[in-house]
C-alpha beads as a LAMMPS data file, in Angstrom:
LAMMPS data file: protein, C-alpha beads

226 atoms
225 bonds

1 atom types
1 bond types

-500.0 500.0 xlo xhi
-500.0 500.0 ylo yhi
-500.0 500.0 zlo zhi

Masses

1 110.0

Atoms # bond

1 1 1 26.106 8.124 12.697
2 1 1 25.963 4.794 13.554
3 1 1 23.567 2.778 11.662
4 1 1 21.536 -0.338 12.355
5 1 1 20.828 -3.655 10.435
6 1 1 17.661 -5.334 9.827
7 1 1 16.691 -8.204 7.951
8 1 1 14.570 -7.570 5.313
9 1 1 12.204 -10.541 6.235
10 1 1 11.463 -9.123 9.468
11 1 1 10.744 -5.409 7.830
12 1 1 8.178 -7.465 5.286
13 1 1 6.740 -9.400 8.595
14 1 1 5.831 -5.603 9.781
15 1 1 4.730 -4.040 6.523
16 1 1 1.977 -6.967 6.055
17 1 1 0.622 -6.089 10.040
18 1 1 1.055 -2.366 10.204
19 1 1 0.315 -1.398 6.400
20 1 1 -3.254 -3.791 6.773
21 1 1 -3.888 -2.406 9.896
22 1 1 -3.450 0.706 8.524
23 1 1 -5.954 0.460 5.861
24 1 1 -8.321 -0.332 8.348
25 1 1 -8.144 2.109 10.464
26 1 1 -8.803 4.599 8.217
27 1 1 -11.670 3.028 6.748
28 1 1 -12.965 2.839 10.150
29 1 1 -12.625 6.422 10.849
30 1 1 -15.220 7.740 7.763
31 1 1 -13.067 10.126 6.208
32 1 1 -12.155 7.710 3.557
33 1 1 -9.926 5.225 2.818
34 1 1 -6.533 5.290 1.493
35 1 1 -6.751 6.154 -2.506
36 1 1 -5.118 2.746 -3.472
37 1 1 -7.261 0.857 -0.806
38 1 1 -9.936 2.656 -2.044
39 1 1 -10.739 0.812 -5.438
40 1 1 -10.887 -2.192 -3.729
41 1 1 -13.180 -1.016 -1.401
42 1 1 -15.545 0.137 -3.815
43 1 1 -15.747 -3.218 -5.471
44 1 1 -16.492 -4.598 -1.799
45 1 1 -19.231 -2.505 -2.132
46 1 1 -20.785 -3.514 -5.500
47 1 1 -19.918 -7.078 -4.466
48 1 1 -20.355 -7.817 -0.990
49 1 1 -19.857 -11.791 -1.428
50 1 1 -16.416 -11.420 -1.127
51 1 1 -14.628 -9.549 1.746
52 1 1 -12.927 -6.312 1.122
53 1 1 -9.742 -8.606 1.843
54 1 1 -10.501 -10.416 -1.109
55 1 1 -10.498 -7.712 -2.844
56 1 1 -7.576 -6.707 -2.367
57 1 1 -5.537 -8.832 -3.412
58 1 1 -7.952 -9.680 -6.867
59 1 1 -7.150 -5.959 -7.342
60 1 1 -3.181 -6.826 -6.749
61 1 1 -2.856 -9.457 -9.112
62 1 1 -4.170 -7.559 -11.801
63 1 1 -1.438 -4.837 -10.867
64 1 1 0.505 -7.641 -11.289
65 1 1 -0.294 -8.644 -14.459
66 1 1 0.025 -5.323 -16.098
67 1 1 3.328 -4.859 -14.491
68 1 1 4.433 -8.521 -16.409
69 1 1 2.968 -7.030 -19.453
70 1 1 5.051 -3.607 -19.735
71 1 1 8.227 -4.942 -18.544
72 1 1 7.522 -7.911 -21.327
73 1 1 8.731 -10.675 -18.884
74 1 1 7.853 -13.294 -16.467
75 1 1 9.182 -12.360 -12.940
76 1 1 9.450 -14.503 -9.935
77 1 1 9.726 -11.614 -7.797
78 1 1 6.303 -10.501 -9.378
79 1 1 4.530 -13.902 -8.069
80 1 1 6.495 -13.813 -4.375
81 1 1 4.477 -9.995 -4.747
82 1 1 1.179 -11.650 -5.051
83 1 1 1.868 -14.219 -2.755
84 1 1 2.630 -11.389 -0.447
85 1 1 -0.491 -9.782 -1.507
86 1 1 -2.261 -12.740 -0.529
87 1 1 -0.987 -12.342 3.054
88 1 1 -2.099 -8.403 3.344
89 1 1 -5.458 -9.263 2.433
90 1 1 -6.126 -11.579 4.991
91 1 1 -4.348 -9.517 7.513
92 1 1 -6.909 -6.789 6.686
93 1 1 -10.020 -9.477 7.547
94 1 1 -8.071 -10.031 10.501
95 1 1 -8.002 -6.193 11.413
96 1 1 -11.129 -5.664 10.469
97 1 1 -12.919 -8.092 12.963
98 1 1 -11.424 -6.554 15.897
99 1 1 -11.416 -2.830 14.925
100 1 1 -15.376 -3.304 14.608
101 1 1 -15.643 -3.724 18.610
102 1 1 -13.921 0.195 18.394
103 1 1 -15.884 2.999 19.585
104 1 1 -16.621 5.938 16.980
105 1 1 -16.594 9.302 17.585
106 1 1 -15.759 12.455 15.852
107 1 1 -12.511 12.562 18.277
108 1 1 -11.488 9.011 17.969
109 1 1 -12.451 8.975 13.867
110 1 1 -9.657 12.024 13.713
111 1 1 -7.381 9.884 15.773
112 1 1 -7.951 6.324 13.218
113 1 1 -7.570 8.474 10.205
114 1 1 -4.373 9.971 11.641
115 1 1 -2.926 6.487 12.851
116 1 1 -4.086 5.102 9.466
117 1 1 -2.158 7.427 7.333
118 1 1 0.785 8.400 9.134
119 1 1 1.068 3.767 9.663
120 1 1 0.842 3.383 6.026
121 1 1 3.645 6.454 4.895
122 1 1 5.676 4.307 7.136
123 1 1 4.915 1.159 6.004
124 1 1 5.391 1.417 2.237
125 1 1 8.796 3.339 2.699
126 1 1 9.468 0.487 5.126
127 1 1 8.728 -2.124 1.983
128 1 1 10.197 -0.017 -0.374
129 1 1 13.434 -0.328 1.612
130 1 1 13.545 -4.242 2.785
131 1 1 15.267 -5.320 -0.594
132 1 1 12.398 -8.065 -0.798
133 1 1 9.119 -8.734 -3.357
134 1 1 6.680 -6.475 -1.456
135 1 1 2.863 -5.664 -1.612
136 1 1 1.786 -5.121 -5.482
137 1 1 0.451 -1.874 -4.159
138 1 1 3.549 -0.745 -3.361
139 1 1 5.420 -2.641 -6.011
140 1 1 3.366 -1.397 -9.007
141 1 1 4.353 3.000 -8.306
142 1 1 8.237 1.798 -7.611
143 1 1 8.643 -0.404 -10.516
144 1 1 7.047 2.500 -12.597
145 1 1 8.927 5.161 -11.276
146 1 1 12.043 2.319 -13.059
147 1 1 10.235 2.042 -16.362
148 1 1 9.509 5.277 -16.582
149 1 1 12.768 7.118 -15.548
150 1 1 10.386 9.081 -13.326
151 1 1 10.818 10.325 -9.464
152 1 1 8.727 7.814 -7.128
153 1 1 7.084 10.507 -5.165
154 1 1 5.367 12.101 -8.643
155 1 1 4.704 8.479 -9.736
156 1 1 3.016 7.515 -6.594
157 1 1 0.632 10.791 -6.592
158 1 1 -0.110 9.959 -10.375
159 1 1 -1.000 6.754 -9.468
160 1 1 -2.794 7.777 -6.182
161 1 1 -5.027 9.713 -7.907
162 1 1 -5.773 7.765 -11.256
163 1 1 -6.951 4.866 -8.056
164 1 1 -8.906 8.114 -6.717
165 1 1 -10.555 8.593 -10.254
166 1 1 -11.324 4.594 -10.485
167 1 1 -12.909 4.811 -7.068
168 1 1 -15.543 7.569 -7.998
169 1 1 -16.385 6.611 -11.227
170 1 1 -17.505 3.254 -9.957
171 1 1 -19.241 4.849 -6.814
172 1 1 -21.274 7.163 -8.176
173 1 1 -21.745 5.328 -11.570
174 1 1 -23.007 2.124 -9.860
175 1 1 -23.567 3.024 -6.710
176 1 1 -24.978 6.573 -6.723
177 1 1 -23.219 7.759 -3.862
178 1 1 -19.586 8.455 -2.291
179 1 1 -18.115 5.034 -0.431
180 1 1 -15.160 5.406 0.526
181 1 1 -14.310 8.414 -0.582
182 1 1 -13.849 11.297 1.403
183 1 1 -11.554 14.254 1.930
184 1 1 -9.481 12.238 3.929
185 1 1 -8.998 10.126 0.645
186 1 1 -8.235 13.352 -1.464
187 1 1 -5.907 14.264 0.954
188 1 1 -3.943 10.943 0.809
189 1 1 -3.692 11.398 -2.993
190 1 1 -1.695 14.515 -3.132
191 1 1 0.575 13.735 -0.201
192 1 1 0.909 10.060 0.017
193 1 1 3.999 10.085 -2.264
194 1 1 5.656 12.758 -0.505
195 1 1 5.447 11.376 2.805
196 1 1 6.711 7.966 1.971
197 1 1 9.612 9.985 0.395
198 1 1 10.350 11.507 4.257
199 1 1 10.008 8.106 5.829
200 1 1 12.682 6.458 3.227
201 1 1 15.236 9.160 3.476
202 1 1 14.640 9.067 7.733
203 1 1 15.399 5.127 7.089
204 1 1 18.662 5.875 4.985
205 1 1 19.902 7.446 7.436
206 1 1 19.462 5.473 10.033
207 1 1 18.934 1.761 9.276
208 1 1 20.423 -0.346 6.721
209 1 1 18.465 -3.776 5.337
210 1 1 20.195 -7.128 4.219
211 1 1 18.768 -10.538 3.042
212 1 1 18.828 -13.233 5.812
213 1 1 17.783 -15.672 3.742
214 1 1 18.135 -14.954 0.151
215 1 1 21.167 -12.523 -1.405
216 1 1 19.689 -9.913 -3.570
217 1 1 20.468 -9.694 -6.838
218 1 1 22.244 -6.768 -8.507
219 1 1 18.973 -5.239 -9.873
220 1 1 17.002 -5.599 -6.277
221 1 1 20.225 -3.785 -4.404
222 1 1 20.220 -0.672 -6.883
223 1 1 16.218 -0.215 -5.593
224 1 1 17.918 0.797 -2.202
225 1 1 17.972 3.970 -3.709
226 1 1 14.959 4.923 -5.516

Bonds

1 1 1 2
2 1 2 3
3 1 3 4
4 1 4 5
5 1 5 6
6 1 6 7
7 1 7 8
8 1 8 9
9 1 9 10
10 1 10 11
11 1 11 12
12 1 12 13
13 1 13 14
14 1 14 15
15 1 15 16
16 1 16 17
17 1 17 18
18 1 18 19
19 1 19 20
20 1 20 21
21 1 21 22
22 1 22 23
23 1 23 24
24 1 24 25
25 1 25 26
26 1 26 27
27 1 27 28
28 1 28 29
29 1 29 30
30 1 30 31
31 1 31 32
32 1 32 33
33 1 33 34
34 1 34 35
35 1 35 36
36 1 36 37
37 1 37 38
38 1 38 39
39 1 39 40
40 1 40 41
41 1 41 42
42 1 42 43
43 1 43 44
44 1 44 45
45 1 45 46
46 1 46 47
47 1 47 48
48 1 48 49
49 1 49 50
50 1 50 51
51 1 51 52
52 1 52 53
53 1 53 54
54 1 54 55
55 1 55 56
56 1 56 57
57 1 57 58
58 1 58 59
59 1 59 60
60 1 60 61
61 1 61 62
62 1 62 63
63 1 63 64
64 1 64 65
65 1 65 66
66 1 66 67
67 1 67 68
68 1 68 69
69 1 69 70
70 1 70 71
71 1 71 72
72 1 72 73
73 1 73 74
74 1 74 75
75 1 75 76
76 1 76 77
77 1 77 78
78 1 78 79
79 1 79 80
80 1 80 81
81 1 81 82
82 1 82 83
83 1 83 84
84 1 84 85
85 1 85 86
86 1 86 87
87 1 87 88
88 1 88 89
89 1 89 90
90 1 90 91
91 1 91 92
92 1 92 93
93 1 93 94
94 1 94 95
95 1 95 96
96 1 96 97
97 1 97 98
98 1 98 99
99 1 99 100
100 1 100 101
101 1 101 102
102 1 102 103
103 1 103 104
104 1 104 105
105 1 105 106
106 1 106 107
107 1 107 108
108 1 108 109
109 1 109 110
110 1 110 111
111 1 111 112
112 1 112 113
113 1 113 114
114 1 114 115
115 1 115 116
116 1 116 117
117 1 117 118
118 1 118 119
119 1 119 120
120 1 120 121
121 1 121 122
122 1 122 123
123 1 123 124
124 1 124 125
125 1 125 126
126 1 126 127
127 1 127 128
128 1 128 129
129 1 129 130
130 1 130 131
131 1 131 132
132 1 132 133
133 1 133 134
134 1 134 135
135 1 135 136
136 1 136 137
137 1 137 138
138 1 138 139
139 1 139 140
140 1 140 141
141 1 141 142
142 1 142 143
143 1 143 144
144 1 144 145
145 1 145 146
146 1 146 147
147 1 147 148
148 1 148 149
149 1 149 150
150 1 150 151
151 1 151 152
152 1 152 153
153 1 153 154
154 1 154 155
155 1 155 156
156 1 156 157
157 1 157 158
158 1 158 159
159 1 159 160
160 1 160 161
161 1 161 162
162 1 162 163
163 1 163 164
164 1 164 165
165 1 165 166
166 1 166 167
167 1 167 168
168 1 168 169
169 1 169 170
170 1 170 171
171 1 171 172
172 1 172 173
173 1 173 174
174 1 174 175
175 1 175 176
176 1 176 177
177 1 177 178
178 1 178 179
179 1 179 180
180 1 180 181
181 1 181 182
182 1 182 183
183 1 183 184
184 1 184 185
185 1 185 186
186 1 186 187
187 1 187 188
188 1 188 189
189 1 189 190
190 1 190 191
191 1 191 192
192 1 192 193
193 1 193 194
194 1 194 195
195 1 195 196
196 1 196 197
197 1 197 198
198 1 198 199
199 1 199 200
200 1 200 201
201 1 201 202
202 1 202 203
203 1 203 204
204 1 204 205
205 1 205 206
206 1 206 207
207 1 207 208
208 1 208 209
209 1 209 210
210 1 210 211
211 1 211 212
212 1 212 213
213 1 213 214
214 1 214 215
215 1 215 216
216 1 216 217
217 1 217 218
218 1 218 219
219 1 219 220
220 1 220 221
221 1 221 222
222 1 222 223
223 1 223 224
224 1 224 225
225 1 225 226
């Protein structure tokens, strides 16, 4: 089978608008939010003065920072990640102002939820494939899965669901009540990691990714297979 190529700058370009948009969606439909998403949100919550966008990426570069930490070393890919981050969380203020002019209804919420989730199994497989810094999000479970000597899709559920435990601990502790939590966020947790693990191996086999810009280095190519 013939396969095609894509730069990896234009696969990054996508993950930041469909991967935000994502997250949006399916905080829009009230079955809860994605589980990594979800911490976040809760802190959005508690402290409405800044915008669940902001957020995100304070939430990032502390994902960040604990990355640095167990791999004992400064990386530049690590800041290009935050910078990235920077970039998804203003992309989800952006989605957010226009999703709010949606209608809701039980039908449509199914139909956001669905679009949500099945947008943001693409979208990390997508950025787990582009051979560039990506999203802390989706850096922190694939450079864990490395230290670790684990298989991504039981690293991503583990850390689904610690973000899951984080989330509800804070919502009912502080804020009495469930926010954005649902069974639509349970759900996510257990099957997150195994549906990014389709979407990577229906990529292998039919797209490859290069570097316009920058060659990879020897450590970045071997990811290609994670």
């Amino acid at each position: 089978m013939n396969k095609k190529y894509l730069p990896g700058e234009l696969a990054l370009c996508v993950v930041l608008i469909i991967n935000s948009l994502g997250v949006c969606l399916m905080a829009k439909s009230g079955f809860g939010i994605s589980t990594i998403s979800s911490v976040p949100f809760v802190f959005n919550k508690v402290f409405p003065s800044l915008s669940f966008g902001t957020w995100n990426y304070i939430f990032q570069t502390l994902l960040v920072l604990s990355l640095m930490i167990l791999k004992k070393a400064f990386c530049f890919e690590y800041i290009f990640s935050f910078v990235v981050g920077i970039g998804f969380g203003k992309m989800i203020d952006v989605h957010d102002a226009w999703l709010a002019f949606l209608p809701n209804t039980m039908a449509l919420n199914v139909l956001y939820f669905a679009l949500g989730f099945l947008i943001i199994g693409f979208g990390i497989a997508l950025a787990n494939r582009c051979m560039l810094p990506i999203i802390p999000t989706d850096t922190f479970p694939r450079d864990m899965s490395e230290i670790l000597n684990k298989p991504y899709k039981y690293v991503k559920t583990t850390f689904d669901l610690c973000c899951l435990t984080t989330t509800l601990v804070l919502s009912i502790g502080i804020l009495h009540g469930l926010h954005g939590v649902g069974v639509g966020t349970v759900l996510c947790a257990f099957i997150t990691g195994k549906t990014v693990s389709m979407f990577q191996k229906m990529l292998d086999a039919h797209v490859v990714f290069y570097r316009a810009l920058i060659r990879p280095t020897k450590s970045e190519t071997s990811r290609h297979t994670v």
